[in-house]
C-alpha positions as a printed NumPy array, in Angstrom:
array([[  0.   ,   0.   ,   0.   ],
       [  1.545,   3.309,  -1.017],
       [  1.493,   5.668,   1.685],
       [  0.935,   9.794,   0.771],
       [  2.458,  11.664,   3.455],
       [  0.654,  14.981,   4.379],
       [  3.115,  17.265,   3.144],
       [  2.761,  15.392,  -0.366],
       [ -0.966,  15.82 ,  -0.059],
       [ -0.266,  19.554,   0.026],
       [  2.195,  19.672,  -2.369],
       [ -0.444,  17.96 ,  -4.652],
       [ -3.462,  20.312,  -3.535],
       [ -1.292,  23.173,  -4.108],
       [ -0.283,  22.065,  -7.709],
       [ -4.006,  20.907,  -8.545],
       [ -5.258,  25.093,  -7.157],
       [ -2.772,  26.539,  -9.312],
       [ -3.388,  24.816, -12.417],
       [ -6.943,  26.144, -11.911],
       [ -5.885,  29.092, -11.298],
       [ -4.579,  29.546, -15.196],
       [ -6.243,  31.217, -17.608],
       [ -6.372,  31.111, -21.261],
       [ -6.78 ,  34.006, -23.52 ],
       [ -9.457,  33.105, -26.597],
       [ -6.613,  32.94 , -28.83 ],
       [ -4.732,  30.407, -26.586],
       [ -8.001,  28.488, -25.861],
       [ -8.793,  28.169, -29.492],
       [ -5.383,  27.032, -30.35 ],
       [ -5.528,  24.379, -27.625],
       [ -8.819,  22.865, -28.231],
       [ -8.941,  23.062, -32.037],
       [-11.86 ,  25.255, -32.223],
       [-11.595,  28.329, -34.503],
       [-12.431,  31.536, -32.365],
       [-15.286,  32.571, -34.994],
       [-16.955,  29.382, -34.   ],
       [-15.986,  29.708, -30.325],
       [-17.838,  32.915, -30.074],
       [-21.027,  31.565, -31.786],
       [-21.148,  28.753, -29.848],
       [-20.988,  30.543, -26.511],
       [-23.382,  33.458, -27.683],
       [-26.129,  31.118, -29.138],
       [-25.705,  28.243, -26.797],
       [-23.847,  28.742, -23.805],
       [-21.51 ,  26.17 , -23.836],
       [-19.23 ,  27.665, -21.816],
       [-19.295,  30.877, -19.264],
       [-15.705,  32.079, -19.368],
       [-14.904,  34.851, -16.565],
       [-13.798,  38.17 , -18.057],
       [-10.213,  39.948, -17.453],
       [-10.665,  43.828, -16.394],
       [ -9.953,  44.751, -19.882],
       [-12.931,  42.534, -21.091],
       [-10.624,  39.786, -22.208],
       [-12.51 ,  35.831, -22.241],
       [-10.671,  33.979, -20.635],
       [-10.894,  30.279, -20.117],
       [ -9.728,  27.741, -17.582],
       [ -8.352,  24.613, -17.656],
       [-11.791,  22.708, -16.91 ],
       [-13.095,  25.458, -19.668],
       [-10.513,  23.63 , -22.117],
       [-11.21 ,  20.221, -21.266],
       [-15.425,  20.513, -22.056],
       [-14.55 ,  22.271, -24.818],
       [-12.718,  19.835, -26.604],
       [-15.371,  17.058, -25.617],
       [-18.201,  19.152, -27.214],
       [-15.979,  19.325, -30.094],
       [-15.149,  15.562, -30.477],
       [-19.05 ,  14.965, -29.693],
       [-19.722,  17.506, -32.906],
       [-16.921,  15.99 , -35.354],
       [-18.563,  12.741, -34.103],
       [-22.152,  14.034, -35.859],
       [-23.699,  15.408, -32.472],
       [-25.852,  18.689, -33.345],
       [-23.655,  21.895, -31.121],
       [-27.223,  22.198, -29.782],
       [-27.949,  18.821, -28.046],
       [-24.231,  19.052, -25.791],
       [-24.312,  22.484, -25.509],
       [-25.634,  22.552, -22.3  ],
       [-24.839,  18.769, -21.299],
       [-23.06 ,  18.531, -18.091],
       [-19.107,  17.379, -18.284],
       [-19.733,  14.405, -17.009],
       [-22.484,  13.328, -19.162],
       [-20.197,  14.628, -22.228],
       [-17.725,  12.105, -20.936],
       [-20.03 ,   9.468, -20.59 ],
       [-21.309,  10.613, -24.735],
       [-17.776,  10.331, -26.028],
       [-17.364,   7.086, -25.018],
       [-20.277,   5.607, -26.111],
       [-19.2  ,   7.51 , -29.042],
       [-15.943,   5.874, -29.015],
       [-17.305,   2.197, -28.407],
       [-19.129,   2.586, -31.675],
       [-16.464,   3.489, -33.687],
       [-14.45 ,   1.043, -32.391],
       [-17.811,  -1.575, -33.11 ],
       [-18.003,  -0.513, -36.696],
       [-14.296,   0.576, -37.77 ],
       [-13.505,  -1.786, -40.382],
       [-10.019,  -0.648, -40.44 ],
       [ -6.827,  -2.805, -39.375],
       [ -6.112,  -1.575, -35.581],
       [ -2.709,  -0.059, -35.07 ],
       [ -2.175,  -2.568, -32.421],
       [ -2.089,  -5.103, -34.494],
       [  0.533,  -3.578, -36.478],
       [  2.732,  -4.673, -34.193],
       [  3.974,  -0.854, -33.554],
       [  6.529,  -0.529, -31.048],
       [  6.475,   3.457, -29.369],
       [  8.727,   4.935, -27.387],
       [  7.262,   8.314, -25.212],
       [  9.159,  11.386, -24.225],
       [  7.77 ,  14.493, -22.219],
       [  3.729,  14.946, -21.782],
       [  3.294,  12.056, -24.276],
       [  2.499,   9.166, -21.639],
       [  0.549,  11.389, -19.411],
       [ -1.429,  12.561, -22.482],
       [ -2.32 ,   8.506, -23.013],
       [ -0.774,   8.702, -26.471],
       [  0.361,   5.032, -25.63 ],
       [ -3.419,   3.971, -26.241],
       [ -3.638,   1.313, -29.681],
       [  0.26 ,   1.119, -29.269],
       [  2.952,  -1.404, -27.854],
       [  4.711,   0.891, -25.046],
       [  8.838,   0.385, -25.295],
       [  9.766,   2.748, -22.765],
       [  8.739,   6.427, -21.664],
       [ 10.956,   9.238, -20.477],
       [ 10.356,  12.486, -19.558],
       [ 12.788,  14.277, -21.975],
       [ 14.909,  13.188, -25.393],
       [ 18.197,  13.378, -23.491],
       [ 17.199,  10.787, -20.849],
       [ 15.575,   8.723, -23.365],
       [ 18.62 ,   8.19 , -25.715],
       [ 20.639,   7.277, -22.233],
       [ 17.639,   4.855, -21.481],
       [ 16.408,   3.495, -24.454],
       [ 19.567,   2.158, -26.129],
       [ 18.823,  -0.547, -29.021],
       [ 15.649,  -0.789, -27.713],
       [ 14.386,  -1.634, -31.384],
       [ 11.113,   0.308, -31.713],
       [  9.318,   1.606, -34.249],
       [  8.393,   5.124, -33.395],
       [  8.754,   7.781, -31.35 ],
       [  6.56 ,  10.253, -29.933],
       [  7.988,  13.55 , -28.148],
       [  4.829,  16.051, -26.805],
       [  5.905,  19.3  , -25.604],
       [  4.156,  22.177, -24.675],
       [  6.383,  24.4  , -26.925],
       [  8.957,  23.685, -29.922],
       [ 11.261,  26.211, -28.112],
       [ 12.003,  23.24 , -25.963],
       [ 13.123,  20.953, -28.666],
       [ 16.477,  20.178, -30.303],
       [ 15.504,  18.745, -33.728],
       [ 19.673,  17.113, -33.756],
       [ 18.821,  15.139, -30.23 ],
       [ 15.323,  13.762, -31.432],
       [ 17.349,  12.41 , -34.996],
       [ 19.461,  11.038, -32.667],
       [ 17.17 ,   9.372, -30.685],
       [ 15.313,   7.968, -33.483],
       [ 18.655,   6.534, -34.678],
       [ 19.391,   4.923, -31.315],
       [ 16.105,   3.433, -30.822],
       [ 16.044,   2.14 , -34.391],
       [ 12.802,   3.563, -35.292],
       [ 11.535,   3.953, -38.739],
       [  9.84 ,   7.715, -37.835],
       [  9.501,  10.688, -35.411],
       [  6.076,  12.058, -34.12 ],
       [  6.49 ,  15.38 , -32.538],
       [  3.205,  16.839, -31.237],
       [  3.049,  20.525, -29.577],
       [  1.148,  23.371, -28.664],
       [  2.927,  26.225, -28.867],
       [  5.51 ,  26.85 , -32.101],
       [  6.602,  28.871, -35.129],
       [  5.848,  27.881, -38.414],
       [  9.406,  27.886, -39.334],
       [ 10.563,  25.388, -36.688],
       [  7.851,  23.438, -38.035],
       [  9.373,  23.514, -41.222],
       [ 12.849,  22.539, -39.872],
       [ 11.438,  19.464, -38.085],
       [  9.958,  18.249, -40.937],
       [ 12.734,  19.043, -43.246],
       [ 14.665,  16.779, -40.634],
       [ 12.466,  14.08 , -41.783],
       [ 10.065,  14.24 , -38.901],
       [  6.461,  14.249, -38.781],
       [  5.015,  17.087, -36.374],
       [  1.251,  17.861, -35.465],
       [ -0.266,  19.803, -33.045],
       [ -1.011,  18.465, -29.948],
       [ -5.031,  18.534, -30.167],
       [ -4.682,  15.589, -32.165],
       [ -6.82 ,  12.927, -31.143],
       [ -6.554,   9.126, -31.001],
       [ -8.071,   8.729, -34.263],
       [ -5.844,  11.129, -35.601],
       [ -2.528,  10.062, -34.279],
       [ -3.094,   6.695, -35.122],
       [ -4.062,   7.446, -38.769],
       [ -1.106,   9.715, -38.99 ],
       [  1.463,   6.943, -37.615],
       [ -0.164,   4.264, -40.068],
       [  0.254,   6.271, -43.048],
       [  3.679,   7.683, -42.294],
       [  4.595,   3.683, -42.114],
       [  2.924,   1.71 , -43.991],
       [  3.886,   0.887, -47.239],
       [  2.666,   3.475, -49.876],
       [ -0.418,   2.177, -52.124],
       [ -0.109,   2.643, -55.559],
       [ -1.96 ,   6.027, -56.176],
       [ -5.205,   6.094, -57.755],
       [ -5.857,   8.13 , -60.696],
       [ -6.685,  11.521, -59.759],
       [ -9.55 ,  13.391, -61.464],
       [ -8.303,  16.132, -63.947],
       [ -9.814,  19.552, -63.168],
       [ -8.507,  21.273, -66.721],
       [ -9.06 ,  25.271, -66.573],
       [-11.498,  26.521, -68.437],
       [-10.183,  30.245, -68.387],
       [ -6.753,  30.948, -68.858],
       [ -4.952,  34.408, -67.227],
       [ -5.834,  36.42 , -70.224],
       [ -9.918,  35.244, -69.832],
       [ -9.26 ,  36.28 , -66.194],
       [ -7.579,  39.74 , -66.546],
       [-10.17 ,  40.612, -69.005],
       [-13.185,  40.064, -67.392],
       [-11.524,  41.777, -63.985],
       [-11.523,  44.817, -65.816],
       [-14.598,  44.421, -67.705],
       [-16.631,  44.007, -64.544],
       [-15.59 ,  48.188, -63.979],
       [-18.015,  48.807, -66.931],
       [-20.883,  47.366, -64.621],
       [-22.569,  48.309, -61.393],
       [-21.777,  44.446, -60.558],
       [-18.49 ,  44.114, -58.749],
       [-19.108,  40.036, -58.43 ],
       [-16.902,  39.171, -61.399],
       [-13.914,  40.748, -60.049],
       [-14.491,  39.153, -56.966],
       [-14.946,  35.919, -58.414],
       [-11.658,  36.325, -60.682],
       [ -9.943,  36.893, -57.218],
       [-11.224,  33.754, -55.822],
       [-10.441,  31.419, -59.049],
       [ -6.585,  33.184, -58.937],
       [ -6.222,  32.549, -55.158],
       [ -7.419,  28.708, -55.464],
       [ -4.971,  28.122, -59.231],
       [ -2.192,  29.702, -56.584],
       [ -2.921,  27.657, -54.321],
       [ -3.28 ,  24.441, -56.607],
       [  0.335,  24.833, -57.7  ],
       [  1.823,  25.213, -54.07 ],
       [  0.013,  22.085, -52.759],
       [  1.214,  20.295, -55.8  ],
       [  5.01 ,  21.498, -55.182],
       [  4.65 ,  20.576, -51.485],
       [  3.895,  17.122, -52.879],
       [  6.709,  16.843, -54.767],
       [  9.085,  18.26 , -52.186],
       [  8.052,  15.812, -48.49 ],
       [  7.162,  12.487, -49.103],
       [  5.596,  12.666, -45.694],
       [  3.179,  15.083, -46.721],
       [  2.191,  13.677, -50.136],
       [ -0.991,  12.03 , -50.024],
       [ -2.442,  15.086, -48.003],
       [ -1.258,  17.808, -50.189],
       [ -2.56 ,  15.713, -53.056],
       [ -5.724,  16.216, -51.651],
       [ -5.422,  19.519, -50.926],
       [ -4.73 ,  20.043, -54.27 ],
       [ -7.512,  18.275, -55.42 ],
       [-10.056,  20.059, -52.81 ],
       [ -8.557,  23.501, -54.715],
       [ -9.268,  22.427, -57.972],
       [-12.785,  21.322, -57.792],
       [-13.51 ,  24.712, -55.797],
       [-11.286,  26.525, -58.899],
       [-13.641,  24.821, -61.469],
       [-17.116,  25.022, -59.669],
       [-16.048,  29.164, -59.416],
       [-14.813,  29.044, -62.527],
       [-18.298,  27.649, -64.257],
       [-20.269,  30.116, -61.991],
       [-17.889,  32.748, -63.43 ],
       [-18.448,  32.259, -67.077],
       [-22.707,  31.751, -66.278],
       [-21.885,  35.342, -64.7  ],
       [-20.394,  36.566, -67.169],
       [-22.691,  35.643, -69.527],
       [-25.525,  36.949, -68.183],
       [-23.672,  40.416, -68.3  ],
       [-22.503,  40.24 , -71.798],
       [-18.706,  39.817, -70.558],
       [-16.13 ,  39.014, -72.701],
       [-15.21 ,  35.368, -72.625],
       [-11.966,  35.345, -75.217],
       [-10.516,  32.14 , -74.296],
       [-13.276,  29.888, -72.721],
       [-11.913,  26.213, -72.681]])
């Protein structure tokens, strides 16, 4: 029987206070529950999900408890739950929801476990206390890289996953060599807090990095496809433009000769998504890692390019626009 000494019971009392005690700007809170702030706003001004207190200087700001129901109402909504029927569910009831939520999925996923993959993990900083270990054979855990490589020597696994609150924390040369010493075939680095280009570095490094409001579903899905063999890819639809730059410039200024400013705003959109089309399909090119999502980024880009470029040419139609090189 493991005895708590008093002074230990204060120590934890004192730890639990203070991390109620923090508050979270709506920036921060968004950030850390995966909620966009637009959508944060509605859902507390039509239905109450959450009364955060309010600084001096008017600032929401949300506490830890805040967080935590927040990102059950938002797994309960991804999971096909109306915003209006948790709303105003109790926590606890939202706990009980998600897992009946998860039980189901579980019931009717018909997809290979990563269990029985066989996947050996190895868990550094917050990432055992954050359960990452769930679906996963457990190596080892430490609670930084540096013990870990002393610890986890040959230890033959087949990833590892470092979670940290902030990338300022992490030295992208350790983790490599961590992965090397461990044997393990890739790097998961999940955080909270982090620039965009230290993103970039790790995953230059040949690391995969996500933010930390991943879920279980997620990580898993992200470890499997990072591993697995690559499938032949399937034939991707061809989403051929049917107005070239010239089409485009012309009708932007053509649309000054009517009261209608829609066709220049439309032009804007179609240039903004063929922009966007060619990055996704460099970022392709350039990190195998990222492939397969970028494809379909692209793809997402170039149906919404050719549905606004169809509602373009009806437009401009209907105006008497020029249409000088319609495909």
């Amino acid at each position: 029987m493991n005895y708590i000494s008093q002074a230990e019971q204060n120590t934890l009392a004192a730890q639990s206070r203070a991390e109620s005690a923090v508050r979270y700007p709506i920036g921060v809170a968004a950030r850390l529950t995966g909620i966009q702030v637009e959508t944060l706003r509605v859902w507390e001004r039509r239905y109450s999900v959450i009364g955060p207190q309010v600084s001096a200087t008017g600032r929401r700001m949300y506490s830890s408890a805040d967080l935590e129901r927040l990102r059950l109402i938002k797994q309960l909504v991804d999971a096909g739950h109306p915003i209006g029927s948790v709303a105003t569910v109790p926590t606890d009831k939202l706990l009980e929801l998600r897992a009946a939520v998860a039980g189901a999925a579980v019931a009717h996923n018909t997809e290979e476990p990563v269990a029985t993959l066989g996947l050996r993990a190895v868990l550094v900083g917050e990432a055992q206390r954050a359960g990452r270990g769930r679906g996963l054979s457990v190596a080892g855990s430490a609670p930084d890289i540096e013990r870990a490589i002393e610890q986890f020597r040959n230890l033959n696994a087949d990833l590892v996953i470092v979670e940290m609150p902030s990338l300022l924390d992490l030295d992208i040369e350790e983790l490599g060599m961590l992965k090397s010493t461990v044997g393990a075939r890739l790097a998961v680095v999940l955080y909270r807090f982090g620039a965009s280009s230290t993103v970039r570095r790790i995953r230059k490094a040949g690391h995969v990095v996500a933010h930390a409001a991943l879920d279980d579903f997620g990580l898993s899905t992200l470890c499997k496809s990072a591993l697995l063999p690559a499938a032949a890819p399937a034939a991707m639809p061809r989403h051929e433009r049917k107005l070239d730059n010239a089409s485009l410039e012309a009708l932007a200024h053509a649309s000054s000769s009517i009261e209608c400013e829609c066709p220049k705003h439309l032009v804007d959109l179609v240039r903004s998504l063929t922009s966007f089309e060619t990055y996704s399909e460099q970022c392709s090119v350039r990190s195998e890692a990222d492939a397969l999502l970028h494809q379909d980024l692209q793809q997402t880009a170039a149906r919404a390019r050719s549905m606004l470029e169809q509602a373009l040419i009806r437009l401009a139609m209907l105006e008497g626009l020029p249409l000088p090189s319609t495909r």
